[in-house]
N, C-alpha and C positions, 0 to 999 in steps of 0.2 A: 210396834214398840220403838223402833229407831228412829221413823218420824218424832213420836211425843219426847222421846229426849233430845232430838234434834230441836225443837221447837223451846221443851224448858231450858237447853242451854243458850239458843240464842237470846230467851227473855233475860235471861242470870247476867249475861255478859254485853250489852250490848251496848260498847265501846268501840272506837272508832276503825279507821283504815287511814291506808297512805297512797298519795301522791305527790309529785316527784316537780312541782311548776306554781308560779307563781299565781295571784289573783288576776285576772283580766286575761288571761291566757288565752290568745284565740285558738279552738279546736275546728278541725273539716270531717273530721268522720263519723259525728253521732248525726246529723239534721243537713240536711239538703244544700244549706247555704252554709259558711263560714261563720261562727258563732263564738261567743264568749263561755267559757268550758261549766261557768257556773247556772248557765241557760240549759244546759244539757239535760236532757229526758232520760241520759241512760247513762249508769254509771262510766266515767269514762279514766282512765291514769293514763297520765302525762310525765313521758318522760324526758326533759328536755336536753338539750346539749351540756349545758353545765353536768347534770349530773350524769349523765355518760361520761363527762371528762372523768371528773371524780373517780368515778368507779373503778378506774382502768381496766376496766373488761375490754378482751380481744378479739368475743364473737359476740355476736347478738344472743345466742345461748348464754351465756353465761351473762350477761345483764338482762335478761328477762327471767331466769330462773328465780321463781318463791314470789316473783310481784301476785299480786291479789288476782284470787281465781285465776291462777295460770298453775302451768306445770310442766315443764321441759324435762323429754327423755331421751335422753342422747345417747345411743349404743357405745359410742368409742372416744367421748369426752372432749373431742375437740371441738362440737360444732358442726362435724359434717355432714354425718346422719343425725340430728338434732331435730324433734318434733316438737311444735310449740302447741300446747293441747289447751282449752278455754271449756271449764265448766264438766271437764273429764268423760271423754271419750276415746283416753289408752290408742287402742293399736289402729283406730280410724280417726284419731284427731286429724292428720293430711286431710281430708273429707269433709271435715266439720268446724275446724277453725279457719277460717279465712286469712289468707296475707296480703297485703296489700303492698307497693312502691310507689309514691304517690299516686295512690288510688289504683292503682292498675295492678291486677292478679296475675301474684306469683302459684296459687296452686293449680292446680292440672284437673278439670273438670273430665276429662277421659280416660283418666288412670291415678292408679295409687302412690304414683310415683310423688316424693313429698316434694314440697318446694325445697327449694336450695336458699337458703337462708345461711349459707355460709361465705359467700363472698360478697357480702354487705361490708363494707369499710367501715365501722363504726366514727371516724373521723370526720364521714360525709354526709352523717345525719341531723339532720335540724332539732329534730323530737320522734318521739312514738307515740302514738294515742292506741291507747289499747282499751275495746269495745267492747265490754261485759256484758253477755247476752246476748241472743242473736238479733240479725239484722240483715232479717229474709224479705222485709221490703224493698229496703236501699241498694243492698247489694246481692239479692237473690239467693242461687245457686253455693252451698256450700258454709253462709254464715248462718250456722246452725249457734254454737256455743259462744262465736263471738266475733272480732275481727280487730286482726292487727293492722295498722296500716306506721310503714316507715315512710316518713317526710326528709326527702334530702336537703342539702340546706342550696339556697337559690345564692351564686354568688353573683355580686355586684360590681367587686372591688378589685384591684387590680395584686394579686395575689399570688404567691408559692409557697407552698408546704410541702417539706419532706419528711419523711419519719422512716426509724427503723425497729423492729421489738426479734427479740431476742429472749431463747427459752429453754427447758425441757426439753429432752428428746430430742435435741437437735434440731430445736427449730428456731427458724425463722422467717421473718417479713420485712420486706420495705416496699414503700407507698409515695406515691407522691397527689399533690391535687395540684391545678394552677388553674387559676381564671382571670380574664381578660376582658376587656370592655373597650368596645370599636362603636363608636357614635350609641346606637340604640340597641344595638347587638351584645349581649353576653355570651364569652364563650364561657364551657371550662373542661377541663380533661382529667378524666381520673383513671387512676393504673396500681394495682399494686402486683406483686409477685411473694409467693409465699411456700412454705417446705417444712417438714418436719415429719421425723421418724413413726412420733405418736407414742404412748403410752404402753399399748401391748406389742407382742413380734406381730412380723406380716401387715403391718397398719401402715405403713408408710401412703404420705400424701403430696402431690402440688399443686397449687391452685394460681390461676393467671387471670388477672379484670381489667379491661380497658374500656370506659366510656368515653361517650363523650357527648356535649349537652349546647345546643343554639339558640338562643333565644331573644328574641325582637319585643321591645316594648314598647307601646303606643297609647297615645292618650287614650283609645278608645279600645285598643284590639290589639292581644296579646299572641303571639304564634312560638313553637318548637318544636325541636325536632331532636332526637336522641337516638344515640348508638352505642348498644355495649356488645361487647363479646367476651365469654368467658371458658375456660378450659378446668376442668376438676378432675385430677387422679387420683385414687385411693385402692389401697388394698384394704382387703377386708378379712376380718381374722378369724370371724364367727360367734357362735357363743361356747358357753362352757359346761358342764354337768359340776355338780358340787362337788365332788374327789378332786375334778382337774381345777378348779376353783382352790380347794385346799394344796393340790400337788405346786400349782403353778399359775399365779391367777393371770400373769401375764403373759402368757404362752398361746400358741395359735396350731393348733393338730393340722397334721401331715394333710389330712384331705381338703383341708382350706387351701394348699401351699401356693394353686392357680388363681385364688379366688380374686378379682380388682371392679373396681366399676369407674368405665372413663367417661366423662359428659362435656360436653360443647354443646354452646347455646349461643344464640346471635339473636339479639332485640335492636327491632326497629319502631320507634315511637317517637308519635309527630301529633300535633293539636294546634286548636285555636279557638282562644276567649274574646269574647265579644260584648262590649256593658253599648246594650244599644241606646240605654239614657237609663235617670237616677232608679228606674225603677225596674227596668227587665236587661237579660241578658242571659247569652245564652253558651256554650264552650261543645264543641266535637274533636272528640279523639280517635284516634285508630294505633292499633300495635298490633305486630307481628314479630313471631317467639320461635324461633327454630331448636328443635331437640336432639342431635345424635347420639348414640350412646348404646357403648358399649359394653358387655360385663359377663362374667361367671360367678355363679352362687351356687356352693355344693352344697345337695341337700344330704346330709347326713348320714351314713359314711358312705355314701356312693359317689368317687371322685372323678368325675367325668373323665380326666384325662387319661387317667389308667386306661379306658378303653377308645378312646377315639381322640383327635388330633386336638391340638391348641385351638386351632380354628374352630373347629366343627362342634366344640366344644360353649364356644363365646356363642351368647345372645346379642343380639339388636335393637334398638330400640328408636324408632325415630316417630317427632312429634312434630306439626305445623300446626300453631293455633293465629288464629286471626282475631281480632274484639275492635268489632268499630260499635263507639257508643257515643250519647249529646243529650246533654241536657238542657231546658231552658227555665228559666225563674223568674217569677213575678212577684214584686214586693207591690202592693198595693199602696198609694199613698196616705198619709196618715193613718196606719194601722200600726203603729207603734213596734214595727219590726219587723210584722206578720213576712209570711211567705210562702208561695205553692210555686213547686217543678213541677214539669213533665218530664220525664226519663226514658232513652231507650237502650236499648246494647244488643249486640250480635253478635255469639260467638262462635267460631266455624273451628273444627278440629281434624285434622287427619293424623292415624295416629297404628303405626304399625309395628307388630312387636313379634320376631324370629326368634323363637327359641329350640331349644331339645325337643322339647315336647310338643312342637306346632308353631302355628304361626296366629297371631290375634292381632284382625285388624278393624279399626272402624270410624267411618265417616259421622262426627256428632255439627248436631247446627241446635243451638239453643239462644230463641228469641224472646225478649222480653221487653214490657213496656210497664212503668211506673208509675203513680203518681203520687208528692208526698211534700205534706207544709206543715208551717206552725202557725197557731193563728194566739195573739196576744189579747187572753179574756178580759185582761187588768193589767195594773204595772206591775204586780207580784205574780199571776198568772199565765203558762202559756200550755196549751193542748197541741199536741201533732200527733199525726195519723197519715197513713195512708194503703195506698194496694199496689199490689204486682202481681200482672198477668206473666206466665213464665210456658214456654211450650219447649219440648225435645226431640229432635228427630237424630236417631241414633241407628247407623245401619252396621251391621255388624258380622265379616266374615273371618271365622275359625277353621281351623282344620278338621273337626269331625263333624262338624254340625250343617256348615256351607252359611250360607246367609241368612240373618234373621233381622228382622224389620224390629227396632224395641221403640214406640212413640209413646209422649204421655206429656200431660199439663197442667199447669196446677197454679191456683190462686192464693193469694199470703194477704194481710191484710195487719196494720199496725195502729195502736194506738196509746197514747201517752199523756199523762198530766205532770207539772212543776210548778211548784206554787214555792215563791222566797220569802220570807220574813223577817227583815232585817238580815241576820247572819246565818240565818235557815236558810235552808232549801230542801223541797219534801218532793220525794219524787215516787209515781205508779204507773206501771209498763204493759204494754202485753204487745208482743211480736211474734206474728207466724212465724217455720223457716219449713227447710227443703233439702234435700239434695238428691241428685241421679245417680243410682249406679252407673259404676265405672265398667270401662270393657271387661277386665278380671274379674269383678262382683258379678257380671251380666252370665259370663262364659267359663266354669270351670268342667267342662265335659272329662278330662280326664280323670277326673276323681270322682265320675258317675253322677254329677249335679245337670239336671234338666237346664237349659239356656231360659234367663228370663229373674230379674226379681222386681219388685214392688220399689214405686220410689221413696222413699222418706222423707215425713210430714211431723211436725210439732209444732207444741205454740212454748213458750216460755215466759214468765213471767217476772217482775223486781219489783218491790216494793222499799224505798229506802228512806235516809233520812241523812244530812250532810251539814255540817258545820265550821263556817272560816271564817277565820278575824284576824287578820295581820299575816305572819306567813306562817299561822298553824291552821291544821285541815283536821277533822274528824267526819268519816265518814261508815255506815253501816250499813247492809242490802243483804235482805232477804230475797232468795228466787229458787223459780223450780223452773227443771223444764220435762216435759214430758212429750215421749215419740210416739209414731206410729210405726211399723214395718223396720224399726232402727237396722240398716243394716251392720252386718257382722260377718267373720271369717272364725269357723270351728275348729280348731287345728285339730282335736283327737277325730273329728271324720273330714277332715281337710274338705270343708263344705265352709259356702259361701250361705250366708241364709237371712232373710228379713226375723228380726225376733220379736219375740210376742212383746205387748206394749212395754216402754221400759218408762224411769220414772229420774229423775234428778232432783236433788232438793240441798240448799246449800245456804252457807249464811258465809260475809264477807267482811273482815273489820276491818279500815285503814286508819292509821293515825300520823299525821307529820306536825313535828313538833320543833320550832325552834328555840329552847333552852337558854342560850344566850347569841350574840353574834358569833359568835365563835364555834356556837356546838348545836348540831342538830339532830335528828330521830329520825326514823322511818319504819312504821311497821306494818307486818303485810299477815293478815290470818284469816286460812279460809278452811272452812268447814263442811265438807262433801258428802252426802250420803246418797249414791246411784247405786240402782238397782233394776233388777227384770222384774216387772209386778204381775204377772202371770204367764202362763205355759206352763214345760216340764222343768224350767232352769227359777220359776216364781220364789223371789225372796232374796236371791242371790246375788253379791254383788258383784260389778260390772268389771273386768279387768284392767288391769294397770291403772287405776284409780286410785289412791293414795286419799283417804279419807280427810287428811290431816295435811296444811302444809303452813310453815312461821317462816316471817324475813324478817329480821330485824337487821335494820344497820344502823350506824350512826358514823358523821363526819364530822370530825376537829377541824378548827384554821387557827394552825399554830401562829401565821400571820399572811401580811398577801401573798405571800410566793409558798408556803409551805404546807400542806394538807395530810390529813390523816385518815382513810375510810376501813372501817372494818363492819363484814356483813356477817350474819348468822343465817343458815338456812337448814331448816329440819321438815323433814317430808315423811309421813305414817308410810303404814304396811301398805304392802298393795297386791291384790289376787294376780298369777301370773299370767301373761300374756297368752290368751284361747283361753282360758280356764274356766267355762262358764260353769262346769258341773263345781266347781269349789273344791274338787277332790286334793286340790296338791297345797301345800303350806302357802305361805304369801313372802314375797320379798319384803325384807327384813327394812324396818326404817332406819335413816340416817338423819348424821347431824353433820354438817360439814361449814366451818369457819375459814373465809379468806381476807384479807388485808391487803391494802396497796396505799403505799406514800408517794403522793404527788410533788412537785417542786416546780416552781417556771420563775423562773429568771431571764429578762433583755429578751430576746425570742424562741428559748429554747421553753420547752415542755419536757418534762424528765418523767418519768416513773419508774414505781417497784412492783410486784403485785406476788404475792404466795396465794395460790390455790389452795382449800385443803391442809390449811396451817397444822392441824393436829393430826395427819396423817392418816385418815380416818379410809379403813379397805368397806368399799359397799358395791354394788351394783345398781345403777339407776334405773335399767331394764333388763327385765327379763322375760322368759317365754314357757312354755309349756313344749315339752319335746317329744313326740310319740315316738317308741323305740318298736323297729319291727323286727329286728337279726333274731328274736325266737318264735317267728310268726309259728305257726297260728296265735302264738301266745303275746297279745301288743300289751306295751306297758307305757304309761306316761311316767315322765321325770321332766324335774326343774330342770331350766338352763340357763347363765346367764351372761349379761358383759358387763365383767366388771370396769368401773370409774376408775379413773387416775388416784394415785396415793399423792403425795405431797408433789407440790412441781412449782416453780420459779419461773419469772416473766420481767425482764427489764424492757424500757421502752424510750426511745427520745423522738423529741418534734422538732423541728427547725422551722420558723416562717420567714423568708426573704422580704 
């Protein structure tokens, strides 16, 4: 039944969607080679620097929140634990959405640990291409629902930028970028430092980022080399039960009072591109990601400290991942654009985790080898396809079990047609994906889970249809996807588990409209219906999935120095986090309104920005809480974090 009205209302309404970039736009992350965004097989939003300016958002959360087929859930509103989830998969999106920094993965194929997508400079991004649909050939492992990928922006010029933002909570930032240019050589250096109390008690955070970026240009052959390091402190406050939500929704209980998680990470990344003539060439990269980290998380009400020391209390966490990967490409001549890679990547993981409860450690090597072109049938016409061989060797030692050997591998296969018609463009998809359980998914012995699950396999589908003429866009896509083994985390049997097949099916409108010079539109609506389609949970919808989600915004230019952006975002109910039996209510939908006035005069950049203009009390996520204090007698209840209430953001730029 929810499919057939899923179906009648996408036939009733199907008007457009948005994107955030101009015509000609060249995109890297849907097809093998560098492409023009309206060539693209797979819906792709573009978000470019202008309208990041505009927005004056201060994390990448909060300007990717409500875009089409996305959904950000952020525990404590600033960004820091922030999931960016593609196509709705709730408490495993870390798993199944892909991130990307030019090209190179931010998530953690060894654990659940989510990317840190909070100490992103928003200042130092070029664009976002955000990848609707998986994209289990190109980039294997992980892009199950979709793939973000941030583009920093490459400087040329000889340049300084300082800014400071100022906020809420007592917080604030300041940043600086500078780049330099020595014969063929660019440098540039980026650094900010940042604080603030946060929204609830117990929340306090600092975050510290230093890169830095080399790069030699040649007629023929491009080389770099980059280095950042980053430092993240937070406390963490917890969640809430609905009384203490009513008593005090900003409040953080006594047993949290130890609770913090500190990370340091250090990237090393270095490449080189190679155009060996007009028609091949080929680029190898290598990076390496260091993890320390350390932290306390009370599970409920049992506060570790009360009985054993600060130390012996804190968990560990250290991660070494390595990815040397290269492509090569071949454009055939006169083929009107055509193109076929060969692809390969190598990634190597040691990855060891001390906690209370044991220690979880394991060595992962995941090789894979590609192949994937477009070939042009016509001048309106282009077909792309291709395969990925993908193998796992994952060893794995725990504290009750000792060492278990988890191997396996697995074949994906894509393919695609785009046909343009004048100011048409018609597009049909189908793309395998994948992913491996993680150490935690593999090894939950203490909660009496045998070691060992199945890897997750689906294929997913888009069928759509896209419309541009000047600088207005309409665009519509229909798609499903559907898993095999999806994995999952049960919280009322605190069990890790493959579930029986699940199902997604969804429709996507965007529409960007420019009105006059002066005034334009952007709206984002998507339509979710995920579900488990058999076992004992068949029928059921899939947690933290929000059926429903609308962006609209629109930006005035009072004139050239003066702007005005105001966004709408409203996001449905959603089952609560573990909930698979459906037993508990759903989080409650919100609607929440913010605005920000820009100004730049001579070289300053000014802003304002209100979060949450109408004050509006919700919770963005929430979870399912098994209470045992009347064991034998367990009970489940809601629990949640609530979102910031109203909050304030001033911002200024300076460029030397």
């Amino acid at each position: 039944m929810k499919n057939q009205k899923l179906l009648l209302f996408s036939i009733l309404i199907a008007a457009p969607v948005i994107s955030s970039a101009e015509l000609g736009l060249i995109v890297v992350t849907p097809l093998i080679v560098e492409e023009e965004r309206e060539l693209s097989p797979t819906p792709i939003t573009v978000i470019d620097q202008n309208t990041i300016a505009k927005s004056g958002a201060k994390n990448l959360a909060e300007l990717l929140r409500g875009q089409a087929g996305l959904h950000v859930s952020d525990l404590f509103g600033d960004g820091n634990q922030a999931v960016i989830d593609l196509r709705g998969f709730g408490p495993t999106a870390v798993s199944n959405t892909l991130i990307l920094i030019n090209g190179r993965r931010l998530n953690n194929s060894s654990d659940i640990a989510a990317p840190d997508i909070s100490t992103i400079n928003l200042a130092d991004v070029e664009q976002i291409e955000i990848l609707q649909g998986s994209g289990g050939v190109l980039y294997g492992n992980q892009a199950v629902g979709g793939v973000v990928n941030i583009i920093l922006k490459k400087y040329t010029d000889n340049k300084v930028d300082v800014g400071v933002e100022l906020g809420s909570y007592d917080s604030s930032r300041v940043w600086t970028s500078i780049s330099q240019t020595v014969g063929k050589v660019q440098l540039s250096l980026l650094a900010f430092d940042s604080s603030s109390d946060n929204y609830r008690d117990h929340n306090k955070s600092e975050k510290r980022n230093v890169s830095f970026r080399a790069s030699h240009q040649h007629e023929i052959i491009n080389s770099y080399i980059e280095l950042q390091t980053t430092d993240n402190f937070l406390q963490t406050p917890g969640a809430l039960l609905q009384s203490e939500v009513d008593d005090n929704r900003k409040q953080s209980l006594s047993f949290y009072s130890d609770d913090f998680f500190d990370a340091e990470t250090d990237v090393l990344q270095l490449g080189v591109n190679k155009e060996i003539d007009a028609t091949r060439s080929f680029n190898l990269d290598y990076s390496k990601r260091l993890n320390e980290v350390s932290f306390i998380q009370t599970f409920r009400p049992f506060q570790c400290t009360l009985f054993q020391t600060l130390e012996q209390c804190t968990s560990t966490q250290d991660r070494d991942t390595q990815i040397f990967s290269g492509k090569y490409v071949f454009k055939p001549a006169n083929s009107r654009g055509s193109s076929v890679g060969i692809g390969f990547s190598l990634e190597d993981t040691d990855y060891v985790l001390d906690s209370t409860i044991g220690r979880q450690a394991m060595n992962q090597t995941i090789s894979d080898v590609y192949v994937a072109g477009n070939w042009y049938t016509s001048k309106q016409g282009v077909v792309a396809g291709g395969f990925r061989y993908s193998s796992q060797d994952a060893d794995i030692d725990d504290s009750f079990t000792g060492i278990n050997d988890f191997d396996d591998s697995v074949t994906v296969f894509s393919l695609s047609y785009t046909h343009r018609i004048d100011d048409w463009k018609l597009y049909a998809r189908a793309d395998q994906n994948y992913r491996y359980p993680t150490v935690e998914e593999h090894t939950n012995v203490p909660f009496g889970d045998l070691p060992g699950l199945r890897t997750q396999e689906g294929v997913s589908f888009e069928l759509g249809a896209e419309f541009f003429a000047n600088a207005n866009r309409y665009r519509v896509t229909l798609y499903s996807i559907d898993l095999e083994n999806e994995i999952a985390f049960d919280s009322s049997g605190f069990a890790n588990l493959n579930l029986d097949p699940t199902s997604r099916e969804g429709l996507i409108l965007e529409a960007l409209k420019q009105w006059t010079t002066r005034f334009s539109t952007n709206l984002a609506f998507t339509l979710l219906n995920a579900e488990i389609t058999s076992g004992p949970f068949a029928g059921n919808d899939l947690p933290l999935v929000p059926e429903q989600t609308l962006r609209l915004s629109g930006l005035y230019q009072f004139n050239h120095s003066l702007d005005l952006n105001l966004e709408i975002i409203a996001v449905g109910e959603q089952v609560f986090g573990g909930d698979f039996e459906n037993d508990l209510g759903k989080l409650d939908a919100h609607q929440v309104v913010n605005v920000n006035l820009g100004y730049e005069v001579n070289n300053w950049t000014l802003g304002a920005r209100i979060n949450n203009l109408f004050d509006q009390q919700y919770s963005e996520s929430g979870s399912q809480f098994t209470d045992f204090s009347g064991f034998p007698t367990v009970v489940n209840l809601e629990s949640f974090f609530p979102s910031p209430e109203r909050n304030f953001w001033v911002s200024a730029m300076y460029r030397f």
